[in-house]
C-alpha positions in Angstrom: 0.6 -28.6 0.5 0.1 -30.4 -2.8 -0.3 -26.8 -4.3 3.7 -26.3 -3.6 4.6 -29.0 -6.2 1.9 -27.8 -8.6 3.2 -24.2 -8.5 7.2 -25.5 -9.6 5.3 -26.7 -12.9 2.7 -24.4 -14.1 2.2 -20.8 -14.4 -1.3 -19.5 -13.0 -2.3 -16.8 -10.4 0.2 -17.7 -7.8 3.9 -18.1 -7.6 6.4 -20.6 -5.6 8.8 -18.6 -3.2 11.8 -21.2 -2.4 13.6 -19.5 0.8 14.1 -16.9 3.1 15.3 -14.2 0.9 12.8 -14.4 -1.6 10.2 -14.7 1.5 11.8 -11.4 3.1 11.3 -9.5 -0.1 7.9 -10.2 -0.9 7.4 -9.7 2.6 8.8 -5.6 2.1 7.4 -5.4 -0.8 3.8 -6.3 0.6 3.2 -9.0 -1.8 0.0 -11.4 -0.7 1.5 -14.7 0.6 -1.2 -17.1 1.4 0.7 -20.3 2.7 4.2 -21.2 4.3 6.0 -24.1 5.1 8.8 -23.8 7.2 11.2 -26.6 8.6 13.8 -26.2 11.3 14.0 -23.1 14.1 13.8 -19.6 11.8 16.2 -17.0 13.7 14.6 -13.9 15.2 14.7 -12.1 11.5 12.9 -14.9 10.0 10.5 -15.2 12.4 9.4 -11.8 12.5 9.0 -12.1 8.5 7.2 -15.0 9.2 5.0 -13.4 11.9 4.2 -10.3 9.5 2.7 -12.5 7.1 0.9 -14.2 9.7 -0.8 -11.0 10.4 -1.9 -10.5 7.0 -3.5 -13.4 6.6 -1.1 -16.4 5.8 -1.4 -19.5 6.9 2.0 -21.3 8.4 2.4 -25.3 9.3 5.8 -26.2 10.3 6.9 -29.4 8.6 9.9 -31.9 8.5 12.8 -31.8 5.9 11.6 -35.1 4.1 8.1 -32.7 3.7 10.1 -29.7 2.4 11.7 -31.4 0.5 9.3 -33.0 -1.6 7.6 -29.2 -1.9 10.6 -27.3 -2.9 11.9 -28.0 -6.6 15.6 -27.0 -5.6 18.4 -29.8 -4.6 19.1 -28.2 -1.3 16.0 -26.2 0.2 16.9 -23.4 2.6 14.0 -24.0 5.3 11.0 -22.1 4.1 9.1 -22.3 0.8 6.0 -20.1 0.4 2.9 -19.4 -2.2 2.1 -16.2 -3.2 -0.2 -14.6 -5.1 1.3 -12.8 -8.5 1.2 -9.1 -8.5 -1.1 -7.5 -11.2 0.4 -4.9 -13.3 -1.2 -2.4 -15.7 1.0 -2.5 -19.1 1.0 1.7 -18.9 2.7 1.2 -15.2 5.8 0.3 -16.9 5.7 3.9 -18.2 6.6 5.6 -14.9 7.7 8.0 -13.6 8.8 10.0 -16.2 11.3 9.8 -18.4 10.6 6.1 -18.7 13.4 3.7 -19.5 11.6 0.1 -20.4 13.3 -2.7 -20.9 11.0 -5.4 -23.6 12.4 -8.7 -24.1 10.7 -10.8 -27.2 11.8 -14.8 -27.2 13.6 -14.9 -24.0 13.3 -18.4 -22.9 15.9 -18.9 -20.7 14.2 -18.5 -16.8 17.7 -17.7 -15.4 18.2 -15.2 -18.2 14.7 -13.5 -17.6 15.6 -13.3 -13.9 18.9 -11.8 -13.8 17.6 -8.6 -16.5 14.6 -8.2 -14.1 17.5 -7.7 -11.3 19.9 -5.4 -13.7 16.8 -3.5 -14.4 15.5 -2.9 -10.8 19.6 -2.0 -9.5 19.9 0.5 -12.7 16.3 2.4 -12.4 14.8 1.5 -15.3 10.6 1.8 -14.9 9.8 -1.6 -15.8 9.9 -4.8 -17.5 7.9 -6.5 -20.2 8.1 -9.8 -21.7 6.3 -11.5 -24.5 4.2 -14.2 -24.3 7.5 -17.0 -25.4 9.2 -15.6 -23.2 10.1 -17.6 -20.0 7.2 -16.9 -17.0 8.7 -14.1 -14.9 7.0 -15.8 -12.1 8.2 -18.9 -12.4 10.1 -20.2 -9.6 13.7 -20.1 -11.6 13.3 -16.7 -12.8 12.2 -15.3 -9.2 15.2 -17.0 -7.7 17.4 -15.1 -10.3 15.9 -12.4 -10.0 16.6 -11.9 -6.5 13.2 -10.8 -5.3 13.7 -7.5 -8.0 10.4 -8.4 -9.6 8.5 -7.5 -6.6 10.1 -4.0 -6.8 9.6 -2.9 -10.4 6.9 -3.1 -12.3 6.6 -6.8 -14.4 4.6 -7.5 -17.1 3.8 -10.5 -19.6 2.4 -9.1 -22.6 0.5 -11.4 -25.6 0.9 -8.5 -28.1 4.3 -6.8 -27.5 4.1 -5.8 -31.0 0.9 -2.9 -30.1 2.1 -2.1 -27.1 5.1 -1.0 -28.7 3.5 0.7 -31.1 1.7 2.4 -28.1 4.9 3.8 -26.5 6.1 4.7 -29.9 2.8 7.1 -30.3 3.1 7.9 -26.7 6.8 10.0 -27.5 9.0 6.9 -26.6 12.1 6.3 -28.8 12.1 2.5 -29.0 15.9 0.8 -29.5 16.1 -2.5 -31.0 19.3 -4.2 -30.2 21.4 -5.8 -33.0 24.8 -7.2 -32.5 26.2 -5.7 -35.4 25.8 -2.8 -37.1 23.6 -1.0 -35.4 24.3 2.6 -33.8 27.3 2.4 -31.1 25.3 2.8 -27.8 27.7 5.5 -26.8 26.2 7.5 -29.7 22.6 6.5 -28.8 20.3 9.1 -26.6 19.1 7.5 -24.0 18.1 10.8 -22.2 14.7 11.0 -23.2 11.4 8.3 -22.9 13.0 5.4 -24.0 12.4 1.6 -24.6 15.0 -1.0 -25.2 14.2 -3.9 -26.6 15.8 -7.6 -26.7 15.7 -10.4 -28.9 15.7 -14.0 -27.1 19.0 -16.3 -27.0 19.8 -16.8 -30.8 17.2 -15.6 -32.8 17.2 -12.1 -32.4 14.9 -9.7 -32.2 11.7 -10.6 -34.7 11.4 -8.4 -37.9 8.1 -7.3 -36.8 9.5 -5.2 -33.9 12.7 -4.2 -35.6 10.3 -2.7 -38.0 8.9 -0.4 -35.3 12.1 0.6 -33.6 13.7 4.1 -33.9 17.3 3.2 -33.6 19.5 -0.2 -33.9 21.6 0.0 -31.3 24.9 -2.2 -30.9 27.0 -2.7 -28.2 30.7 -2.6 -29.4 32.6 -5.7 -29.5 36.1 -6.5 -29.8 37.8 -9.7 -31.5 35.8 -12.6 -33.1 32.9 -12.2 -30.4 29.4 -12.4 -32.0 27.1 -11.3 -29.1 26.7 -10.9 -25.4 24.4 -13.1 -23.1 20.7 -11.4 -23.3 20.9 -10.6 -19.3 24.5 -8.9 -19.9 23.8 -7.0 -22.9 20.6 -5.5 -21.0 22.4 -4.8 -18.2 25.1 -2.8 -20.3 22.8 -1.0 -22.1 20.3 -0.2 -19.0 23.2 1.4 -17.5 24.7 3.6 -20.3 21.1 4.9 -20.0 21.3 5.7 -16.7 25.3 7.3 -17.1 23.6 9.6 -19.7 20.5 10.7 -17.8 22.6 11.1 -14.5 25.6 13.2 -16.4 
């Protein structure tokens, strides 16, 4: 079990899952889990999770509470923590189905922030999710947790050259959106109806001047009173769902 504690510090080909809702939506979303600790009686739900993954292959060991708790990273574990094996993405899958609404995130450090846009992303349809390589690890055990298990339903992807690949979509007929807090085009006034990519600088620097090069449109979100900008996770939510509102209306 020593490969629990490894996984809560260092990114690689698997992921930690800490508890039974993460565990249940891996499970759905057939993600390969490989091993299971579990501590405690699991009710009939949790067991037939637990006996699912069994089938395909994981290995279980039921352990005490001083064991789980030296393998989960959280204060108060909530019976069950899990490795998994990261789901691989192809950059293009973010891209469907058509019209594709991407949400690109450049400098987004925060896990808890990279978590909770994964979530507004999945709940308002956009086709996937891409963050640059200083941006906090998706996969991480943080950003799953805030994520809600949504990064198992979208596609994900961590990409080491944002800048081409927006260039890519760009050529490809999407209209990229570079948010600014000021100045930019209200988003009320943006078109969001077509193939469309949005993307978002990290907490306090921005977006970098390399990608708000590329962009088609600076959009702003408008703010009222002395308020400089929104949290990153709000602001893409916001602007995920005025996209949906216009492609729905």
């Amino acid at each position: 079990m020593k490969e629990f504690r490894e996984l809560a510090r260092a990114a690689g080909p698997l992921m930690l899952l800490d508890g039974w809702h993460l565990l249940g939506e891996a499970a759905t979303a057939r993600v390969t889990v490989e091993k299971i600790a579990i501590c405690g009686s699991p009710s009939d739900r949790e067991q037939s999770i637990v006996d699912a993954l069994r089938r395909s292959g994981a290995q279980v060991a039921q352990v005490s509470g001083a064991v789980l708790n030296a393998l989960s990273p959280v204060d108060s574990p909530s019976g069950v923590v899990a490795s998994a094996r990261i789901p691989a993405m192809a950059s293009a899958s973010v891209l469907a189905p058509a019209p594709a609404l991407v949400l690109a995130a450049a400098g987004l450090q925060d896990p808890g922030n990279a978590g909770a846009i994964i979530r507004s992303a999945a709940a308002a349809g956009a086709t996937g999710v891409v963050l640059d390589a200083l941006s906090a690890d998706p996969w991480s055990w943080k950003a799953l947790r805030a994520s809600m298990g949504s990064a198992f339903h979208l596609p994900v992807v961590r990409s080491r050259a944002l800048g081409s690949l927006v260039k890519e979509w760009k050529n490809a007929g999407v209209r990229i959106f570079a948010t600014v807090p000021r100045g930019g085009t209200p988003m009320y006034g943006a078109d969001f109806s077509g193939p469309s990519a949005v993307l978002l600088g990290g907490e306090g620097r921005g977006i970098p001047d390399e990608l708000l090069a590329i962009a088609d449109v600076r959009v702003s979100i408008p703010m009222r009173g002395a308020i400089e900008s929104l949290n990153a996770a709000v602001a893409a939510a916001v602007l995920l769902y005025e996209a949906q509102r216009q492609r729905s209306g």
